[in-house]
C-alpha positions as CSV (number, residue, x, y, z in Angstrom):
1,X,63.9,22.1,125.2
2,X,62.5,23.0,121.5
3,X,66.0,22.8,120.0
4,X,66.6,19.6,122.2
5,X,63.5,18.3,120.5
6,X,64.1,19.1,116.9
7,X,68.0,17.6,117.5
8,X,66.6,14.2,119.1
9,X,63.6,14.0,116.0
10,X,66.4,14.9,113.1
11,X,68.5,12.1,114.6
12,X,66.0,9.6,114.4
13,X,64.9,10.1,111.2
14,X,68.5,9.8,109.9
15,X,68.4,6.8,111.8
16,X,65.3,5.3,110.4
17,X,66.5,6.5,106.7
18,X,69.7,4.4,107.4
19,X,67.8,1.6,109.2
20,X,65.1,0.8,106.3
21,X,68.2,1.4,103.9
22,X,70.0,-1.7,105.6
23,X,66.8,-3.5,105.8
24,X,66.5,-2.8,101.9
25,X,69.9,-4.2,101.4
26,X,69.8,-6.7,103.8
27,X,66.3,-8.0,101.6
28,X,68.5,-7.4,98.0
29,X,71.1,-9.9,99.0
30,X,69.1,-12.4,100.2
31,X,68.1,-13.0,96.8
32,X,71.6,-13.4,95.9
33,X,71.9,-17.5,96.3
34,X,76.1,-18.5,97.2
35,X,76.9,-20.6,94.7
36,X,79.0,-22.9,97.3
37,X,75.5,-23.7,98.9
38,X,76.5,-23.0,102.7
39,X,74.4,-21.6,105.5
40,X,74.8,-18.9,107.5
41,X,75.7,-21.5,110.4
42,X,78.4,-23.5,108.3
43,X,79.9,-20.1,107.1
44,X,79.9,-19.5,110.4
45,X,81.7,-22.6,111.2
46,X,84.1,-22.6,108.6
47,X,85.6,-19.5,109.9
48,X,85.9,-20.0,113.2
49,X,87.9,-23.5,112.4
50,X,90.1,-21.2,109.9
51,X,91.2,-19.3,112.8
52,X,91.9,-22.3,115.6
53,X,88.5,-21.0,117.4
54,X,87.5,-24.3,118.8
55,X,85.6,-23.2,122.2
56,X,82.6,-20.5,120.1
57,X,79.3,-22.2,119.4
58,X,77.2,-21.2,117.0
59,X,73.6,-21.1,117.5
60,X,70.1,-19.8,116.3
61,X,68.6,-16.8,118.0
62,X,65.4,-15.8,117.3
63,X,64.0,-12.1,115.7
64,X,65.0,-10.6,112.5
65,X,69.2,-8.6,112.5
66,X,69.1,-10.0,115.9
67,X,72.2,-11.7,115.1
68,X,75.5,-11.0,118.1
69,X,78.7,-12.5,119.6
70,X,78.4,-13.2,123.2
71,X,81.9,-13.1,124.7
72,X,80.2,-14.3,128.0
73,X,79.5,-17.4,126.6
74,X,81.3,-17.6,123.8
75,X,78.6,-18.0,121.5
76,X,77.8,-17.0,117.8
77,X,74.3,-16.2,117.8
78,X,72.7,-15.7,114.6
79,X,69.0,-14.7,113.4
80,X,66.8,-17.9,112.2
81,X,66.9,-15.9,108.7
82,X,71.3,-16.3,108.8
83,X,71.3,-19.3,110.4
84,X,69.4,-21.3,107.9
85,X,69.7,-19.4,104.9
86,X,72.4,-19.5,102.1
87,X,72.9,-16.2,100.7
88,X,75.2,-13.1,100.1
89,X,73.3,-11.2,103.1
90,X,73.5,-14.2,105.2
91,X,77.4,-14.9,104.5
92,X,78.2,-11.5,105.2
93,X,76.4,-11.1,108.8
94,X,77.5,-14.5,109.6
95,X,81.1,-13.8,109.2
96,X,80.9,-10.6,110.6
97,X,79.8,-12.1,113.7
98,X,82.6,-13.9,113.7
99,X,85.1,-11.4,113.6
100,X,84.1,-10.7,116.7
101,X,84.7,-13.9,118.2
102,X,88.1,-13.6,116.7
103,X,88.5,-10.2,117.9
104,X,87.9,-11.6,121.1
105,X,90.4,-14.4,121.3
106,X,93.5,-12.1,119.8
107,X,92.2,-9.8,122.5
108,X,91.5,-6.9,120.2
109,X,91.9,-4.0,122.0
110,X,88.9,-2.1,121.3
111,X,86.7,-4.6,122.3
112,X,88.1,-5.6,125.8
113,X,87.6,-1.6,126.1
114,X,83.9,-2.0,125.0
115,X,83.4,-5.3,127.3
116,X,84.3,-2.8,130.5
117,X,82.2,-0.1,129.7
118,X,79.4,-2.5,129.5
119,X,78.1,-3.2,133.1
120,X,79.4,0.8,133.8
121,X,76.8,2.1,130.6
122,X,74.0,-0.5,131.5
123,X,73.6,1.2,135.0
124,X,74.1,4.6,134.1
125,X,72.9,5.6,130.3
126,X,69.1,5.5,131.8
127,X,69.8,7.5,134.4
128,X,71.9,10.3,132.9
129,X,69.2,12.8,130.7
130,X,67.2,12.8,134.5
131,X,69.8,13.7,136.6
132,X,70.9,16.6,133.9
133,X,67.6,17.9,133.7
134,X,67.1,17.5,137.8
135,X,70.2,19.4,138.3
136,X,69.0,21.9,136.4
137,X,66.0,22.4,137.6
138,X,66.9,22.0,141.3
139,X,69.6,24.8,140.6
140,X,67.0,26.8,139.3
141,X,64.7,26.2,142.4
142,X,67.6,26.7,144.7
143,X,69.8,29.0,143.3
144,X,72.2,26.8,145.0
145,X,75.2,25.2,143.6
146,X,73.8,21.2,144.2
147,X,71.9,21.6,141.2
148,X,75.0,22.0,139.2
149,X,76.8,19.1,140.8
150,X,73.8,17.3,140.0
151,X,73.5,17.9,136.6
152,X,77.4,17.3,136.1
153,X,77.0,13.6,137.5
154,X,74.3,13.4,134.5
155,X,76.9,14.8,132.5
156,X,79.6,12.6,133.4
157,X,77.0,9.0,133.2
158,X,75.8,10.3,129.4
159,X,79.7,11.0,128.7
160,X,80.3,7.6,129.2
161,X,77.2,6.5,127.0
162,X,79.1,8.5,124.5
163,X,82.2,7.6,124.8
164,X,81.3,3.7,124.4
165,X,79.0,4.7,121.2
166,X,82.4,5.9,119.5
167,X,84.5,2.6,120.8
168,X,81.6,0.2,119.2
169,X,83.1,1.7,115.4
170,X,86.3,0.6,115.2
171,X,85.0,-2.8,117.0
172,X,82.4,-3.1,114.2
173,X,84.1,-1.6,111.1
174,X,86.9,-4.3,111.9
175,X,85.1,-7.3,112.5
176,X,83.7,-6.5,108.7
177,X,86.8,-5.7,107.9
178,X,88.4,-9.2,109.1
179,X,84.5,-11.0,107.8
180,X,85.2,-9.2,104.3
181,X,88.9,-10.3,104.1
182,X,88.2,-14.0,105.5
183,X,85.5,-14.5,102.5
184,X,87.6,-13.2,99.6
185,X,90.5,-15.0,100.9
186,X,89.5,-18.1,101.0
187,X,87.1,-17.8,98.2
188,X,84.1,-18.5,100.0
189,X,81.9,-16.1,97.8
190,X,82.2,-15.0,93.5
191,X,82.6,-11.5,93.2
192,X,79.4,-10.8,93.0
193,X,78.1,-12.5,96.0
194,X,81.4,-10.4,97.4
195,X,79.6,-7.2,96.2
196,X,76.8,-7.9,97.9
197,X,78.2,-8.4,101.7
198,X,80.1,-5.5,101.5
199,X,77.4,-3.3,101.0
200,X,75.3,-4.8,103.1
201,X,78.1,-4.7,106.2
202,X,78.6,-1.2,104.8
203,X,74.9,-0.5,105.7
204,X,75.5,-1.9,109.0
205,X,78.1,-0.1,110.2
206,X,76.6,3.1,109.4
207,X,73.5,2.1,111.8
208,X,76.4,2.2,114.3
209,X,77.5,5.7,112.9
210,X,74.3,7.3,113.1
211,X,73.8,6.3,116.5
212,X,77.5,7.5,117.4
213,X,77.0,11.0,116.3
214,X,73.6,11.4,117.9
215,X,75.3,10.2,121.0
216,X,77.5,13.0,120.8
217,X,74.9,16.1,119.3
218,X,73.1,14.8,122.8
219,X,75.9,15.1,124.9
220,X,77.1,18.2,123.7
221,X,73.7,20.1,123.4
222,X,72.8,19.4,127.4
223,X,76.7,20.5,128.2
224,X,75.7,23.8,126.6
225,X,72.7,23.8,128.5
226,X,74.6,22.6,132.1
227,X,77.6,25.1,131.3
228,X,75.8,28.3,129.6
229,X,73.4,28.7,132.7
230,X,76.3,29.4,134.9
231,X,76.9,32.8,135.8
């Protein structure tokens, strides 16, 4: 459990490095004014129209990088700090959002894949670490083979977990991809405001990154332990 322990707290503090970095960034190119004067919510706008979206709202949410497309709804929901503001940080997040709601009506393939793991991740990503460590210790108690069955379940719930941490990349590195491509094409931004929304989006994505990987070092380091107590 030591090694389990130093793995989880390296993770996190790569993940808090790469989270005040954004935060950083995300505070730089706020400061960076767009020189076409929009908001976050007619950036917003704009692109959606560019694509024939006609049915996605765009609305305030409250909180700061709280900012999400919910394909439920169909809604563009975007922090009072990108909603309101006109600036390179709120540009970028604001079309980036958007590329998810066009994502969603080209039905881009990694995101209808994301969309079905959701209601199977929500129920079991809690759930997962206890029945691993359960299993393990009822096997140990027992000397039965339950335990291991047990602790495979746990195995199979954080696999999952896992596997829908690695399909959120290419969902997010192409919605700022298409976000990127939609503000230089239609010359929405000057180079420099361009700059500035592509590093911040590149910041974002590596949040997404970060959290992938330590999926993974997770699920692999509680295989080795499920696997290398077997006779």
């Amino acid at each position: 459990m030591i090694g389990y322990y130093i793995l989880i707290g390296g993770i996190a503090l790569v993940s808090w490095l790469v989270s005040n970095q954004l935060k950083q960034k995300f505070k730089k190119y706020s400061q960076v004014h767009l020189r076409n004067g929009m908001s976050g919510k007619e950036i917003a706008e704009k692109m959606l129209a560019d694509n024939g979206i006609r049915d996605v709202e765009v609305i305030s949410t409250p909180g700061q990088l709280t900012d999400h497309y919910n394909p439920k709804n169909k809604t563009v929901n975007l922090s009072e700090s990108v909603y309101n503001e006109r600036n390179a940080a709120a540009a970028a997040v604001a079309a980036h959002e958007c590329g998810h709601a066009v994502q969603h009506a080209q039905a881009y393939g990694a995101l209808q894949m994301r969309s079905a793991l959701v209601p199977i991740v929500s129920v079991t990503s809690g759930m997962s670490q206890w029945l691993i460590i359960g299993g393990l210790v009822l096997g140990a108690a027992a000397g039965v083979g339950l335990g291991f069955w047990v602790a495979l379940a746990g195995l199979a719930f954080m696999g999952a977990a896992t596997l829908f941490s690695f399909i959120t990349l290419p969902v997010e590195y192409d919605a700022s991809n298409r976000a990127l491509a939609w503000l230089k094409a239609k010359n929405m931004v000057t180079p420099e405001e361009y700059i500035g929304a592509e590093d911040a989006l590149k910041w974002a994505a590596r949040t997404y990154l970060v959290a992938a990987i330590g999926a993974l070092a997770s699920l692999l380091y509680w295989a080795l332990q499920v696997f290398g107590g077997r006779d």
